[in-house]
Steps between C-alpha positions, in 0.01 A plus 500: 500500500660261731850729478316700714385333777825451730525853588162537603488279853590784705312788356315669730480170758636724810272768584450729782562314877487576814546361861144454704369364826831314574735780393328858500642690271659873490584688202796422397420137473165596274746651286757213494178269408407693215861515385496099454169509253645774264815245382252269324406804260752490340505182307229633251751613227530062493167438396491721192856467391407252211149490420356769246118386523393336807182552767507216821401453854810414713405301800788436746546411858844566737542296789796690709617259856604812698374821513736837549429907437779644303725193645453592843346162736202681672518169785180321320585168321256466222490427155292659222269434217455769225231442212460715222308497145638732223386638189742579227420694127832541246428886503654446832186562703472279850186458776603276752332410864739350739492403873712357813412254766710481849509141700513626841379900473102596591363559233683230300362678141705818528349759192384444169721706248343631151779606294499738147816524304635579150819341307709684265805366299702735293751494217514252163600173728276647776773486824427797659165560645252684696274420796241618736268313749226612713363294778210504746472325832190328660616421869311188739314608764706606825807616258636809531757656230563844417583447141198439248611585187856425301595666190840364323677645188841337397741445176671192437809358232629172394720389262432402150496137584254535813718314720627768739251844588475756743237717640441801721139602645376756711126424731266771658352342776181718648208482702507611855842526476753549242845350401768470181702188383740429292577151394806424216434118398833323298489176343647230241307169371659183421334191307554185624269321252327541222216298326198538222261495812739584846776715586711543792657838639681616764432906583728632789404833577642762771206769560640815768252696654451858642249691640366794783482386847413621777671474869517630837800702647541543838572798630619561905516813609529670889215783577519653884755207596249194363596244199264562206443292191331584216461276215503661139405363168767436249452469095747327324547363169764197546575161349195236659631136332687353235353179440661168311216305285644149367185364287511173262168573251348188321289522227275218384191580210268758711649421820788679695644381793776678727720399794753795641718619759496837659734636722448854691795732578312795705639815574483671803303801545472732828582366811485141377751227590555186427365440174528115400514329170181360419376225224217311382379281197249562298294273255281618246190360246416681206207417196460723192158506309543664161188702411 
């Protein structure tokens, strides 16, 4: 059981965010938020890799010093806290209630997340599988976000040894309003020690995202000799990030501890300019109770 407990730290620990009181948002930024949650999902092929016969309660808490959307520095220095209990079932059935705390936004307690999702692996060694997720959103008081409801189906492949994998998803996002990502996750594991009770690993990973966004064009035109300008909506589907996640994973009996590196490589989208590279760390606690 303890094979599988690496993998897990960052499962579903980033969940829909959003700027508030300090930073109102606009669309495009809810969108970016999302964008950030969805690359957790994909670390659930991980768990189930190498157990057969297994129900538990994963317990886990992310502590991340800087907070970004989709890379991009929204001018509030914070950090935040992201707990999250799981339930896991070998027949690849998950239930999982998750949440995220902001330092400096009003509310601090963003949403409460309730998440539904199903595990598939396929073929004699099992290295291809199947996935879908389905996620509903309880928002503070005061918070406003179009998006409610997130529904994710994706397919992922590693190699026979389970040291390098790859993955591809695709996320409905609906409510109020409606959007489409697209998220393609890479990554190779390396261990640095090995023991009867502990292990060691180092998990580089490169995750590239896409999605719909919306922006404003403007538009000048002359009517009867005066300057006009009209401002029309554009829809685009365009690269959002490509982020860099550097994470050494330590695992001790029921306990998992984390300590990575993340680095942001945003993409610009519209009329923006001036994107910088952005970084953070991110430390993360983890206890499995085997039912």
């Amino acid at each position: 059981m303890q094979k599988v407990f690496l993998t897990f730290l960052m499962f579903l620990g980033g969940l829909i965010t959003y700027a508030q009181e300090k930073s109102p948002p606009d669309k495009e930024k809810e969108v970016d938020e999302i964008i950030d949650s969805l690359l957790e999902e994909d670390i659930l092929n991980e768990l189930v890799q190498n157990t057969n016969n297994f129900k538990f309660l994963y317990v886990s808490v992310d502590y991340n010093s800087e907070t970004y959307f989709s890379g991009r520095d929204i001018g509030v220095d914070q950090y935040n806290i992201r707990p999250q209990i799981t339930f896991m079932h070998s027949n690849g059935f998950m239930l999982s209630l998750s949440g995220i705390y902001y330092n400096e936004f009003v509310p601090k307690w963003d949403h409460t997340a309730a998440t539904i999702g199903y595990n598939k692996n396929l073929g004699e060694k099992k290295l291809f599988r199947l996935y879908a997720t389905g996620s509903k959103y309880f928002y503070s008081e005061g918070v406003d976000n179009p998006f409610h409801y997130t529904l994710t189906f994706g397919a992922g492949i590693k190699n026979k040894h389970r040291t390098i994998g790859t993955q591809l998803s695709g996320t409905y996002l609906f409510g109020n309003d409606q959007s489409f990502q697209m998220t393609s996750t890479s990554y190779a594991s390396f261990k640095l020690l090995k023991t009867k009770k502990s292990s060691l690993k180092l998990r580089p990973e490169l995750s590239i995202i896409a999605g719909q966004q919306t922006f404003e064009l403007a538009q000048a035109t002359i009517v009867d000799g005066l300057l006009i300008t009209n401002y029309l909506e554009n829809d685009v589907f365009d690269l959002i990030n490509t982020q860099i996640n550097l994470p050494l994973e330590f695992s001790t009996g029921f306990f998992d501890f984390e300590l990575g590196y993340t680095i942001n490589l945003p993409s610009a989208i519209g009329t923006e300019t001036n994107l910088r590279t952005t970084s953070f760390f991110n430390l993360s606690v983890a206890y499995l109770i085997d039912l």
